[in-house]
Structure formats: C-alpha cells, structure tokens
C-alpha positions as CSV (number, residue, x, y, z in Angstrom):
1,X,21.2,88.2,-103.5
2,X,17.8,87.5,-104.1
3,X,16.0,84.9,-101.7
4,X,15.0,82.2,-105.1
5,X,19.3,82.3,-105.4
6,X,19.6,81.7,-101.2
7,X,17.1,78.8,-102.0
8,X,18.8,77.4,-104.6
9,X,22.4,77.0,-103.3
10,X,21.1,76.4,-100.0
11,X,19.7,73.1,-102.2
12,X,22.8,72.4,-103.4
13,X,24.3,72.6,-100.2
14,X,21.6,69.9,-98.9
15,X,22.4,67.9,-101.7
16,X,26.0,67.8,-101.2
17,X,25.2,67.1,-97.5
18,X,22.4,64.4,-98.6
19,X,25.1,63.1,-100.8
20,X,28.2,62.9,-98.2
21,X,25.3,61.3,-95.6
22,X,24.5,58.6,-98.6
23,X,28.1,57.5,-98.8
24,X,28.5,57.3,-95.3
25,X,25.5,55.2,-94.8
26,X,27.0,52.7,-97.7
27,X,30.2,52.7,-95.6
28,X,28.7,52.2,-92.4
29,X,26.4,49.4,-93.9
30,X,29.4,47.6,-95.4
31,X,31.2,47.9,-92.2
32,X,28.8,46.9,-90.2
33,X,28.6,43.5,-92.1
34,X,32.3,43.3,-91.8
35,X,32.2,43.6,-88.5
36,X,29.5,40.9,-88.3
37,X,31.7,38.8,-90.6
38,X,34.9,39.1,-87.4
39,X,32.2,38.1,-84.9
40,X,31.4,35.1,-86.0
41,X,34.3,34.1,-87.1
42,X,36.1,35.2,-83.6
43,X,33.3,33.0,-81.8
44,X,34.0,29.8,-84.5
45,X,38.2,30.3,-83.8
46,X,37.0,30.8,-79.8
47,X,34.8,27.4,-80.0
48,X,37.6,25.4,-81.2
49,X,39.9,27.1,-78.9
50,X,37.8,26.3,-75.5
51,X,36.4,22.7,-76.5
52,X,40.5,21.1,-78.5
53,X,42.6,23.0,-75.9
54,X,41.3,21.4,-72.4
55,X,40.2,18.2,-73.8
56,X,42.8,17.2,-76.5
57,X,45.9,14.6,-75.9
58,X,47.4,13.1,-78.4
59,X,49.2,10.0,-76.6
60,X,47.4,10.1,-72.7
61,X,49.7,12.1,-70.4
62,X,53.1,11.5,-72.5
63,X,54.1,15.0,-73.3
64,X,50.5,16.2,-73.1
65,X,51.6,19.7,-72.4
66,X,53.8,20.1,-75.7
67,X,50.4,18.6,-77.7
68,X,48.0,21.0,-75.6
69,X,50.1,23.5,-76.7
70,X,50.5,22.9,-80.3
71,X,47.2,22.5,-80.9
72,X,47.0,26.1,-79.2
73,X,49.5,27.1,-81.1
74,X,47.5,25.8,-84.9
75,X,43.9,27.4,-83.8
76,X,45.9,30.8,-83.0
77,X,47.5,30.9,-86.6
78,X,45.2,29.6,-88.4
79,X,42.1,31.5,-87.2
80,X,43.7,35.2,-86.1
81,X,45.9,34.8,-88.9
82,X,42.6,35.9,-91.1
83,X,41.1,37.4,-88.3
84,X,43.8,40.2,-88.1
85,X,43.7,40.5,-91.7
86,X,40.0,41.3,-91.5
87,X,40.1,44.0,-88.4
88,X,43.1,45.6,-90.5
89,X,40.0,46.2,-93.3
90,X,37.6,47.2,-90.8
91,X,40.2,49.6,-89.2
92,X,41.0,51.5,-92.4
93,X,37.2,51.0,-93.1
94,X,35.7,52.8,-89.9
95,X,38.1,55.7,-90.5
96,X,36.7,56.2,-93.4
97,X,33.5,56.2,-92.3
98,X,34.4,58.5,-90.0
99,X,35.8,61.2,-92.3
100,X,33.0,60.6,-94.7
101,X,30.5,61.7,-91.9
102,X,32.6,64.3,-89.9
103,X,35.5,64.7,-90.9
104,X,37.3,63.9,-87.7
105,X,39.7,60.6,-87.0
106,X,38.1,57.3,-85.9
107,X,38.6,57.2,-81.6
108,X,40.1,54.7,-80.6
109,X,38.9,54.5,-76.9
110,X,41.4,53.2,-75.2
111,X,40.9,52.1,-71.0
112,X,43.4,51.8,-69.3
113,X,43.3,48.0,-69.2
114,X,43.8,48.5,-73.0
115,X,46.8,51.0,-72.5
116,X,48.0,48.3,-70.2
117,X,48.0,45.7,-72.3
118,X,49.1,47.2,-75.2
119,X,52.2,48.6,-73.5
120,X,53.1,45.4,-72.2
121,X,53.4,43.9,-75.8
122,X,55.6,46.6,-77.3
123,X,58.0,45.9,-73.8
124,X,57.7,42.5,-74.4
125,X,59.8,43.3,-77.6
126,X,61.9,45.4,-76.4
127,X,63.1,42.5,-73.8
128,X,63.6,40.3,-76.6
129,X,66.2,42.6,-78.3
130,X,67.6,43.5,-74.4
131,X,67.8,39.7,-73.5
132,X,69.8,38.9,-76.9
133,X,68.2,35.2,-76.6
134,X,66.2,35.8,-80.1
135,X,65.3,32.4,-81.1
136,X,64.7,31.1,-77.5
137,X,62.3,34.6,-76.8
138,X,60.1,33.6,-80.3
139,X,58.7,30.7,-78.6
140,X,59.9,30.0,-75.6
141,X,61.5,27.1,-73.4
142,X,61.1,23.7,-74.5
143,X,57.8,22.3,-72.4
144,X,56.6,25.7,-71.5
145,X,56.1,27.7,-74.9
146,X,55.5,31.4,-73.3
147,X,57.8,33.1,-76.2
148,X,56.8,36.3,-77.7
149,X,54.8,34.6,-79.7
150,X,52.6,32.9,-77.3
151,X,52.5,37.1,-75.3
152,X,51.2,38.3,-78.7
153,X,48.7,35.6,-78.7
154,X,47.0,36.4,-75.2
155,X,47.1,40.4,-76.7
156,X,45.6,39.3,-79.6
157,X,42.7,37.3,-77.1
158,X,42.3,40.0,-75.1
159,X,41.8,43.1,-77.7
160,X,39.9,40.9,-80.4
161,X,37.2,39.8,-77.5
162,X,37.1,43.2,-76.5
163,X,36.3,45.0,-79.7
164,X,33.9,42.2,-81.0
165,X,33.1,40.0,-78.1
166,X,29.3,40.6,-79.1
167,X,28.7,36.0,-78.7
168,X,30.7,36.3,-75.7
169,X,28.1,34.5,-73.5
170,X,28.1,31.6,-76.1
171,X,31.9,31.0,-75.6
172,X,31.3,31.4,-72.0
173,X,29.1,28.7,-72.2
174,X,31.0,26.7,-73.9
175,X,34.3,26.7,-72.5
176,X,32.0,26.4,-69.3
177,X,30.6,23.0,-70.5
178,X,34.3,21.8,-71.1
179,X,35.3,22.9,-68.0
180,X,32.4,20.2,-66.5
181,X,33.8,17.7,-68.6
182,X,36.9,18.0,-67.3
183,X,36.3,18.2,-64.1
184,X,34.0,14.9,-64.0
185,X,36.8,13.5,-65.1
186,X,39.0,14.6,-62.3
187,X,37.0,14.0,-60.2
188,X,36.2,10.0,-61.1
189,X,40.2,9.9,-62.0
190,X,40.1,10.7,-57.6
191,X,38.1,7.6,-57.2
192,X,39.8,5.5,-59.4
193,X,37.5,5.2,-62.3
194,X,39.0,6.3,-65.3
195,X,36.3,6.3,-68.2
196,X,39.1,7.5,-71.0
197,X,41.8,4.9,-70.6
198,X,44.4,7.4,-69.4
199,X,45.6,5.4,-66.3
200,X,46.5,2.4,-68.1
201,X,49.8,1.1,-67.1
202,X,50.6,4.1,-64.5
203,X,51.8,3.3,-61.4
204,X,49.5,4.9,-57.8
205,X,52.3,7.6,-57.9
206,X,51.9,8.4,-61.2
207,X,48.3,8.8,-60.8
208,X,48.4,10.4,-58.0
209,X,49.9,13.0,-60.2
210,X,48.0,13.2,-62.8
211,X,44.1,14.2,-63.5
212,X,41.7,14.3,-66.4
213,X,42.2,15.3,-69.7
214,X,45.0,18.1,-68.8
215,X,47.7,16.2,-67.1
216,X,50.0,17.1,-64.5
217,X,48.0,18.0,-61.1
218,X,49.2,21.8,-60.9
219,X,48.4,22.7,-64.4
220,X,44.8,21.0,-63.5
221,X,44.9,23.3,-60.9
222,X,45.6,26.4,-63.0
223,X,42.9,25.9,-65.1
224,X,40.2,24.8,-62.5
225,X,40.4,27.9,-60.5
226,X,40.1,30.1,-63.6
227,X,37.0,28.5,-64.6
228,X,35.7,27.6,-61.3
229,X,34.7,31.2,-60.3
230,X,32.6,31.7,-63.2
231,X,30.0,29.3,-62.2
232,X,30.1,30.3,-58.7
233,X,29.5,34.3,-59.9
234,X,26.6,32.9,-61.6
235,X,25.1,31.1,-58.8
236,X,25.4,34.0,-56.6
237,X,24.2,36.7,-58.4
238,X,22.0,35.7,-61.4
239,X,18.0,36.3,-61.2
240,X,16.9,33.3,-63.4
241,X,16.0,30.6,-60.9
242,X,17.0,28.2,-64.1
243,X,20.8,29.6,-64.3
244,X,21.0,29.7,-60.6
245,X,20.3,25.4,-60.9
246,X,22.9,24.8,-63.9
247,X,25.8,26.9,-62.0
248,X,24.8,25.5,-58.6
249,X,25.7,22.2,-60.2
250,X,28.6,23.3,-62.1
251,X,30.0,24.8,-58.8
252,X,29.4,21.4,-57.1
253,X,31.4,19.3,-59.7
254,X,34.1,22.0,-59.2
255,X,34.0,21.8,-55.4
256,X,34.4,18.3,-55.9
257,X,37.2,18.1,-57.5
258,X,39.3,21.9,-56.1
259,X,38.9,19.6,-52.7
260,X,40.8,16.5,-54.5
261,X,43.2,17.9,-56.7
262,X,45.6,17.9,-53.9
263,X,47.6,21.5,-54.7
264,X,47.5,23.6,-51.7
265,X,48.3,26.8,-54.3
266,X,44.3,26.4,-55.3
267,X,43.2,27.2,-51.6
268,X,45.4,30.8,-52.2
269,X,43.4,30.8,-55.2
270,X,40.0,29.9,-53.1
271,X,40.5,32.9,-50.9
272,X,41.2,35.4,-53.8
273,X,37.9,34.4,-55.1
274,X,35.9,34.3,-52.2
275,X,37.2,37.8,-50.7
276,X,35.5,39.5,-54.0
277,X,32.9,37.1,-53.9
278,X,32.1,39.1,-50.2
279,X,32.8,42.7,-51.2
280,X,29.8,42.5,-53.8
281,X,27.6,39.4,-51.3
282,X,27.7,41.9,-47.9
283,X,25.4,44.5,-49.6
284,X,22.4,42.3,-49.2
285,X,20.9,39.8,-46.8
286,X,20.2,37.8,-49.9
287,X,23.2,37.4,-51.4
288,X,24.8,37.0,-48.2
289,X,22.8,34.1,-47.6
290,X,23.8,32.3,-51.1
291,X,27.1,33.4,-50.2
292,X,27.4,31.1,-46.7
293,X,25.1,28.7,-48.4
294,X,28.2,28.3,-50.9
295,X,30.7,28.1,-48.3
296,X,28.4,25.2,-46.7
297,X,28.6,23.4,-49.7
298,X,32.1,23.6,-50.3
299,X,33.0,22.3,-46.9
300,X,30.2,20.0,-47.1
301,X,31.7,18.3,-50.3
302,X,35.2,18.6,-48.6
303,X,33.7,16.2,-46.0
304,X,31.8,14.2,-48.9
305,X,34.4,14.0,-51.2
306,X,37.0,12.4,-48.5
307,X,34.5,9.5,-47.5
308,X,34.3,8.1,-51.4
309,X,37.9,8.7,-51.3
310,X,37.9,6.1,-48.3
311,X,36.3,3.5,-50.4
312,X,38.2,3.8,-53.1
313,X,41.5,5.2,-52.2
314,X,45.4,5.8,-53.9
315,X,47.5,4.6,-51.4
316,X,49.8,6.8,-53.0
317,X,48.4,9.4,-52.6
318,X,49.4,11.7,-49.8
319,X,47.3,14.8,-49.3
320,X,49.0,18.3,-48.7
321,X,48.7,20.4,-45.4
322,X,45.3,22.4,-46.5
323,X,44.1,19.3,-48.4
324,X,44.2,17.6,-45.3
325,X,42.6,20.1,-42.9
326,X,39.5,20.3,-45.4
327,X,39.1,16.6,-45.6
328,X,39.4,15.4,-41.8
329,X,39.8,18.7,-39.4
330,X,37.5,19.7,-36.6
331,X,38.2,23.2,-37.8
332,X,36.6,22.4,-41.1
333,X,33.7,20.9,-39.4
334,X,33.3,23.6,-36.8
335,X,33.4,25.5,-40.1
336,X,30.8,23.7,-42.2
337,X,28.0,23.9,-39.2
338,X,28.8,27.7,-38.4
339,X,27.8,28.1,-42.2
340,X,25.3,26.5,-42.2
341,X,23.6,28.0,-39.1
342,X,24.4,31.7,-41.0
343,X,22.4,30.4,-44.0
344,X,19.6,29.0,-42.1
345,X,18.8,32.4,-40.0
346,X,19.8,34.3,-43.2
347,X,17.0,32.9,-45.0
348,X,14.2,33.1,-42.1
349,X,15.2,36.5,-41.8
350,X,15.5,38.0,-44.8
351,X,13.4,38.7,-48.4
352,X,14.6,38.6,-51.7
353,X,16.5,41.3,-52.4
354,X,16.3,42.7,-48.8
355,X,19.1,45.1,-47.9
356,X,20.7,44.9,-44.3
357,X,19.2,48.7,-43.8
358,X,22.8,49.9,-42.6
359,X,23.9,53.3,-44.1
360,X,27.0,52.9,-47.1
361,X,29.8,53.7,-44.4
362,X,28.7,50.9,-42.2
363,X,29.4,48.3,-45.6
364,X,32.3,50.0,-47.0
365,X,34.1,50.0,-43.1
366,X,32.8,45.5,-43.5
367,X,34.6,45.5,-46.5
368,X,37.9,47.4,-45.2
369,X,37.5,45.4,-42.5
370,X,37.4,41.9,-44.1
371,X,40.4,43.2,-46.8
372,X,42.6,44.3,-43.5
373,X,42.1,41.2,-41.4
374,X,43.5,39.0,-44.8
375,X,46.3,41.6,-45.3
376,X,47.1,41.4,-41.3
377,X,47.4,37.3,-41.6
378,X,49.2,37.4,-44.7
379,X,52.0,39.8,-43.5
380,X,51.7,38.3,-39.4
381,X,52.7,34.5,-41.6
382,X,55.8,36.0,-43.6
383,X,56.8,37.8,-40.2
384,X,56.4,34.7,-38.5
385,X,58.4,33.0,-41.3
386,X,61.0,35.6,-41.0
387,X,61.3,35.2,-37.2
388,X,61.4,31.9,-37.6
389,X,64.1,31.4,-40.2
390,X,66.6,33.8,-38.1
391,X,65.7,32.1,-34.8
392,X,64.2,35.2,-32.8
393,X,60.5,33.5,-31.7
394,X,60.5,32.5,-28.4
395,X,61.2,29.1,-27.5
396,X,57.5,28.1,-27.0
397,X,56.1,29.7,-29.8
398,X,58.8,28.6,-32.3
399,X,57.9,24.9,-30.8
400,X,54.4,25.9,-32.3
401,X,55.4,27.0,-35.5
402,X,57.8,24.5,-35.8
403,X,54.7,22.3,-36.2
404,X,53.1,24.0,-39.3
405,X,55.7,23.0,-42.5
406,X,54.5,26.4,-44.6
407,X,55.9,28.6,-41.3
408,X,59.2,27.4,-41.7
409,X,61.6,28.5,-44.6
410,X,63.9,26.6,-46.0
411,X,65.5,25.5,-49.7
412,X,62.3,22.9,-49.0
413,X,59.6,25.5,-48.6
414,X,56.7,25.0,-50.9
415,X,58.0,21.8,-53.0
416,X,61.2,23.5,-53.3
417,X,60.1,27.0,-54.1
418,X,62.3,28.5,-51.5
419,X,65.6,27.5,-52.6
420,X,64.1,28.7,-56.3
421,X,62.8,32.3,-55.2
422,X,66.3,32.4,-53.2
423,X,68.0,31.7,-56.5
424,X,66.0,34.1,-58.5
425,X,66.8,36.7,-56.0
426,X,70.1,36.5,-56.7
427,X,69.9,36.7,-60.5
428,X,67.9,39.8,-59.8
429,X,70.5,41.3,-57.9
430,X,73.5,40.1,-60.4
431,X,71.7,41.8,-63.4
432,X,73.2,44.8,-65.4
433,X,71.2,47.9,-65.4
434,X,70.1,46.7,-68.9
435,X,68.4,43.4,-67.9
436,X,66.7,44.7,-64.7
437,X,65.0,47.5,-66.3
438,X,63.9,45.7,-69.6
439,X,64.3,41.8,-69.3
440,X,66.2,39.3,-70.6
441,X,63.3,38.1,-72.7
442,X,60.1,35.9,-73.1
443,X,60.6,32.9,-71.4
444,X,63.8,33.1,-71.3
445,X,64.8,32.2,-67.8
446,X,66.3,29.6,-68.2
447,X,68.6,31.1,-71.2
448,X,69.6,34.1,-69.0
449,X,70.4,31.5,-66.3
450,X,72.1,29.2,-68.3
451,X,74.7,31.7,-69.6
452,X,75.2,33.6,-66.6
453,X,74.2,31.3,-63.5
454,X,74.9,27.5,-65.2
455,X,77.4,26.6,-62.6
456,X,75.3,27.3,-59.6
457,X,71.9,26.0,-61.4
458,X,74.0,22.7,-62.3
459,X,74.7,22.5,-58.9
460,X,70.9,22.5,-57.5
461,X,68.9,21.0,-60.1
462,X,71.8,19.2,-62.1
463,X,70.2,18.1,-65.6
464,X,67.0,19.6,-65.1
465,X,65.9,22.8,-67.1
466,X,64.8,25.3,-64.9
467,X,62.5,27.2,-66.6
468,X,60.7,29.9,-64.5
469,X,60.7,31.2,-61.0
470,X,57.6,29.1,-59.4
471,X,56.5,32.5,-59.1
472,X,54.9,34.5,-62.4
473,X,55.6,37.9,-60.9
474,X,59.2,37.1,-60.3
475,X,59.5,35.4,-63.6
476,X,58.3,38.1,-65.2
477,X,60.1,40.8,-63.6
478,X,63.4,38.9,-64.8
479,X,62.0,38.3,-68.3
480,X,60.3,41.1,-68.8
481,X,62.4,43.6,-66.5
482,X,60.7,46.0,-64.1
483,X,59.3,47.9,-66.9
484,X,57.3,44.9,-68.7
485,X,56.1,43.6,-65.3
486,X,54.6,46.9,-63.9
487,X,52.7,46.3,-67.4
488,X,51.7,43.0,-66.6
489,X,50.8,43.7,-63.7
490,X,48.6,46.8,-64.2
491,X,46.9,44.7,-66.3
492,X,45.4,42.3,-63.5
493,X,45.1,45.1,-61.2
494,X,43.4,47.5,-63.9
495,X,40.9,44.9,-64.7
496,X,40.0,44.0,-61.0
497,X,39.6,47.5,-60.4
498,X,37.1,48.6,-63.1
499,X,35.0,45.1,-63.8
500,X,33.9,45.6,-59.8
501,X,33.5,49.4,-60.6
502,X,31.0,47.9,-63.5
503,X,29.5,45.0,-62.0
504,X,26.2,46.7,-61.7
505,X,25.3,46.2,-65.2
506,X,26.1,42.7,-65.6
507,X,27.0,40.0,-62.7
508,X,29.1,38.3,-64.7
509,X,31.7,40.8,-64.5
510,X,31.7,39.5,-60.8
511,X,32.9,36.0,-61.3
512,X,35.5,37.7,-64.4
513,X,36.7,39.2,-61.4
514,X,37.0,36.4,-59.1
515,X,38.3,34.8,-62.0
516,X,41.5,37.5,-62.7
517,X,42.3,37.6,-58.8
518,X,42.7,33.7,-58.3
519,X,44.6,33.5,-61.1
520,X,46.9,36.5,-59.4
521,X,47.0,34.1,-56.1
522,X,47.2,31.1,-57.7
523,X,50.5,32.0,-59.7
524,X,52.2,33.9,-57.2
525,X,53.4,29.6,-56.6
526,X,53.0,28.9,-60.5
527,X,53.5,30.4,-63.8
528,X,52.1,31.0,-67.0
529,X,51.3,28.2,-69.2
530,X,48.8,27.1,-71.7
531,X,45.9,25.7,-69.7
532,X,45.3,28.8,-68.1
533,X,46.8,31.8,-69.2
534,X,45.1,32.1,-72.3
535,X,41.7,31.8,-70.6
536,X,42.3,34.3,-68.3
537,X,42.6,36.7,-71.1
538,X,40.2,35.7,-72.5
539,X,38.0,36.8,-69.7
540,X,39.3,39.8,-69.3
541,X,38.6,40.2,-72.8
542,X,34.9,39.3,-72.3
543,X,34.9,41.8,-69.2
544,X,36.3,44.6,-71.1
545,X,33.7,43.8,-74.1
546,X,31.1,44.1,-71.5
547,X,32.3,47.5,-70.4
548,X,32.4,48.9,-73.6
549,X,28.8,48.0,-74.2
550,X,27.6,50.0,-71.0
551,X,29.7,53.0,-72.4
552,X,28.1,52.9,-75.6
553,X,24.5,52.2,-74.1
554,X,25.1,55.1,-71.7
555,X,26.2,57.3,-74.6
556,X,22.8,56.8,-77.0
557,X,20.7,57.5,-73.8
C-alpha cells in the first residue's frame, strides 16, 4: 500500500475520531447544563426545606410536630418528585456520554458511606415485607412519621447533595441563619419574652416545655445540637477573621440557649462534639487556644444565662441534674477559670499557626489518651450502675452513688427510659428468627408491640402509643432487624471516619463531623424525627459532596 493510500485512510480514521469526539462534546455540553439545571433546583427545594421546616406552625404548639412534618412531607414530593425525574435523564445521559467517548460504562463511584446508605434502603424494604405491618411501615406511627417513606426521603437527601451539592455552602448558610432564628427565640422564650405569641394561654408547666418555633423541649434539643456544631467548626478553624466574628456569634446564641433548654441528652451530645472538636484542635497551639477559649465561653454563658434567668424566672421550671451543675456548681466555675487561664497563656505563648513542636506519636498517644479516659468513665458509670442495681457496692460508696439519680437504675431512669429499654429488651429476645434478623418494619414499633406485646404495654403505659425505644439504635435494631441497623449504623460511623480522614481540604468537614457524632450521642436517649434527622443527612450529604470534589481535584492534577 502506497504511503498517499496510508494518508488517506489514516484521514478517515481522524475524521471518524473528530466525528465520535464532536458528538461527545454536544453530549457532554448538554449534560453539563442538565446537570446545572438539578443544582439549582436541588438548592431552590433545599432553601425551602431549611427556612418552612424549623420555622413553620400552623396553630402555635398544638400538634406542631404532625404540621412540621407535613410540610416536610409536601417540599420532598413536590421538589424530588421532578428532581429524580431529572437525575434519571442525566443518568442515562452520562452513559452515553461515556460510550460516545470510550466506549466503557459510566462509574459510578461508590464510598462506602454511599454503599452504606444505599444498602440500608433496600433493607429497609425488606423489613417492611418481614414485619407484615404494610400500611403502618409507608408512613409510619401517627405523631412520629419515620415510614419507609420518610427513610427514602433522608436517602434521597443524602445521595442528591452528594452528587450535586455544588451551592452547598449557600444552604449551609441558610439553614445556619434559621437555626439563629430559632434559637433567639428559645432563648427569649427562657426569659419569658415571647415575641411570636406562642405562649398565649399556656400554663408555667407548659412552657416550661415548650421552646421557639419547634415545640416540645427534646425535639428543640435534637435539632440545636445538629446545627450547633456547625458554627462552632467555623469558629475554630476558619482563616477569615470575618467568618471567625459571624460564627463566634452564632455559637454564642447557641450556647445560650443548649445551657437553657433543660434536656440533659444535649450535654451527651456536648461531649460528642467537643471530643472531635480536640482530636483536630490538639495539633496546634492556635487552635488549642480557640478551643479553651470556646469552652470559656460556654461556661461563661452557663453562668450568664442563669442570672437573667433569676430576673425573670418559670417557677415551673425545674432544671435537670447537668442543667443544674452548669448553672450554679463550683465545679463549673472551677471549670470556667481553669479555661480561661489555658486560653490566656495559650495566647502569650503561641503564634498563629504555631505547632506544639512535639513529634506525630506524642499527638496521636493525646488523642488515644483523651478517647480512653471518655471510654474508661463511660463503661466505670454503667458498672457502677450495674453494681448498684444488684446491690454489690460497698455500703459507703453505694451511700455516694445513691446521691447521683443517673447512677441508679430503675423503671424511672432517665424519664422512664429504663423501664422502656427493659421492655424493648424483652421484645428483642421474644422475636422469631425472621424479625430479629430483618425487622418488623419502619416505624413500626409500636405495631410489632401492639400485636405481640399489647397486654404487657397496656399494663405500663395504659392508652398511650408507645412508639419507639427512647433509644434510635434499639429502635432500629427492632424495626429494621440486625441487618438494617448494622446499615444504619455504618453509615454514622463511615462518615465520621472519612470526613476527619478529609478534613484537611475543607474545615467544614470538621463541624459535619461534630455534627454526625452528637447526633449519634444525642439519640442513643431519643429517636429519629423530623427536626433533626433530615438535617443530619443532609450534612452528611454536604460532607460527602465535599469529598468527591477533592477526588476529582486530585484526579485532574
């Protein structure tokens, strides 16, 4: 063959080539605007979300959970209903692409969060065909709403903000700003102002009970210490002295109101926060120092918050054990001044950015250190519990304990938790092989109970629904069986894990984290519900988002 013929079908070959590369590019171009198109309207559907869901009521505090959650309920059809009809397009769309270019399928990239979370759906489905409670599992319990539908939901949240996430800091900043809102209001609600009218004709029990614009002083709770780490990850770690202002006064307003929402559960949540808050702050004298000059401010306005509390005080109101010991202890004083002596030689001694100077061993033994000494007190209280329940302390030390109310189990413990986690024990233990490995179905604790247990619940709780465990672990282990809740959670722990593996790249995978492990302390006494499950996924979401960035950064490099 003759080199002019080589030529001229090596030109056709470039044409076809020039061809296949022109089609891809129209693809790719049309994609891309999809794609664009899913962004903004996730971050339209996301604004509504984070601005109706905390600050709606339709009639003050009267069934304020069922109107919270139905206008959840309305934004999640109406806006992912065209949203996954959109990704479906881009989907079939990108594998197109794809082939066009190379002629290889689209990947996927799944983390293990993702695997996670996706497995924990399909399980979730399989317990509603294994509980047998179908029309109870689509929505859930009456009040509560965590049916199948509402678990698709918090999927759906998780993978859409994942995959297209890209205005992520605007709903941050969003839902951030109604979060202040919020919490003002809880806050004035403390001192018996209440600038919305939702305290007119409520007893000072009833308002003791409730705060703000979200009701009932636990789910207030729920959703404070989701949001609350956010701002304090901010303050810690940004650069911008500007940012550093705005979340230093966003973590006031929180502080202000965690120390007079009055639900011990939010301290549990407290120390989740703070123990990652250390693992990333020891590294450097600098953020050491903002981290003790946070702690000095939270007991500070712990001290603060009690005195304009004296002035204008609920005589209802009756603070719980921690409550109590941050408003008017000597401990919480000696606490405050110890802090703020830290801070003070902190910041004579140190420069901005300044490293300690100690070798990686000496920070990583700090850190094992700290995370041993919290897993030595939490196992020394349940063995003092223990002991204590079956009578073998000795006689002056049980005297002691005997003191402290959380030290001593009964059907009491915890607002009546014990005598609920006794119960759900028992149900665990009475379940066919069926139920414990798969579930008996979303929110559908009280159904399983109701047709197996009724007599014994009756007796307890008489008319009352009991709905969940007190505990979302245990719920979920007897809704979704042990195979959905080792999905559940490996999602927490996943996340955890890999947003402090990533945290270099962005610090606001540091409060995310914060975020996801008070949310794991705070409901090991609580349970899923609309004011703060769906946020928490939505973080994650935002986390993962972030991740996937890096890689893709890291890749074009």
């Amino acid at each position: 063959m003759s080199n002019k013929l080589r030529n001229k079908d090596r030109g056709r070959g470039n044409g076809r080539g020039y061809k296949a590369k022109e089609q891809a590019g129209i693809v790719h171009a049309d994609s891309g605007l999809l794609q664009r198109i899913i962004e903004y309207l996730l971050t339209a559907v996301l604004f509504v979300l984070c601005v109706v869901v905390p600050l709606y009521a339709r009639d003050g505090y009267h069934q304020i959970g069922n109107a919270k959650f139905e206008a959840y309920r309305r934004i999640m059809l109406g806006g992912f209903g065209g949203l996954l009809i959109l990704a479906v397009v881009y989907l079939i769309w990108r594998t197109a692409e794809h082939r066009a270019i190379d002629k290889q399928k689209l990947n996927l990239r799944l983390s293990a969060t993702d695997l996670f979370v996706i497995a924990y759906l399909a399980l979730t489905a399989v317990s509603v065909v294994s509980g047998g409670f179908y029309e109870d599992a689509l929505w859930g319990a009456y009040g509560w709403n965590m049916g199948f539908l509402s678990q698709l939901g918090f999927v759906l949240l998780y993978l859409f903000l994942s995959r297209f996430g890209k205005y992520y800091r605007t709903v941050l900043g969003v839902l951030c700003l109604a979060a202040t809102v919020v919490f003002c209001i809880g806050i004035l609600h403390r001192l018996m102002f209440d600038p919305i009218g939702f305290y007119d004709g409520l007893t000072n029990e009833q308002k003791a009970q409730f705060l703000s614009t979200l009701g009932q002083a636990t789910w207030y709770a729920s959703f404070l210490i989701v949001l609350l780490p956010v701002g304090m990850g901010v303050f810690l770690y940004a650069k911008q002295r500007t940012w550093r202002i705005l979340s230093g006064i966003y973590m006031v307003i929180g502080f202000g109101t965690l120390v007079t929402q009055n639900s011990d559960s939010a301290y549990f949540a407290l120390a989740g926060m703070l123990i990652v808050f250390f693992m990333v702050s020891c590294e450097k004298r600098e953020l050491l120092c903002r981290f003790t000059a946070m702690l000095t401010v939270f007991f500070g306005i712990g001290k603060l918050m009690y005195f304009l509390m004296q002035m204008r005080p609920n005589p209802d109101l009756e603070p719980d054990l921690i409550t109590e010991i941050v408003w008017t202890s000597g401990l919480t004083w000696g606490m405050l001044v110890l802090c703020l002596l830290l801070t003070l030689a902190l910041y004579r001694t140190g420069g901005a950015g300044q490293s300690f100077g100690y070798p990686g061993t000496v920070i990583s033994l700090v850190r094992t250190g700290v995370l041993g000494l919290a897993a030595v007190l939490l196992i020394t209280a349940v063995l003092v519990i223990y002991l204590q329940a079956h009578d073998r302390l000795p006689a002056g030390i049980a005297d002691k304990v005997a003191a402290v109310g959380y030290l001593n189990w009964s059907g009491d413990w915890g607002n009546g938790r014990g005598r609920i986690w006794e119960f759900a024990g028992r149900v665990i233990s009475q379940e066919s092989l069926l139920h414990r490995i798969f579930g008996v179905g979303p929110d559908c604790f009280n159904s399983y109970v109701t047709a197996y247990h009724g007599e014994e619940a009756a007796l307890f709780w008489g008319n009352k629904l009991l709905t969940n465990a007190h505990n979302e672990w245990l719920t979920i282990l007897i809704n979704g069986g042990i195979l959905g809740a080792a999905a559940y959670l490996g999602i927490y722990v996943s996340a955890v894990y890999r947003f402090m593996r990533g945290r270099n790249n962005n610090y606001i995978l540091i409060g995310i984290t914060a975020a996801v492990a008070a949310y794991m302390c705070y409901n090991f006494f609580c349970y899923q519900q609309v004011l703060c499950t769906p946020f928490v996924f939505i973080l994650m979401g935002m986390g993962e988002y972030i991740l996937r960035n890096q890689s893709n950064i890291e890749k074009s490099r």
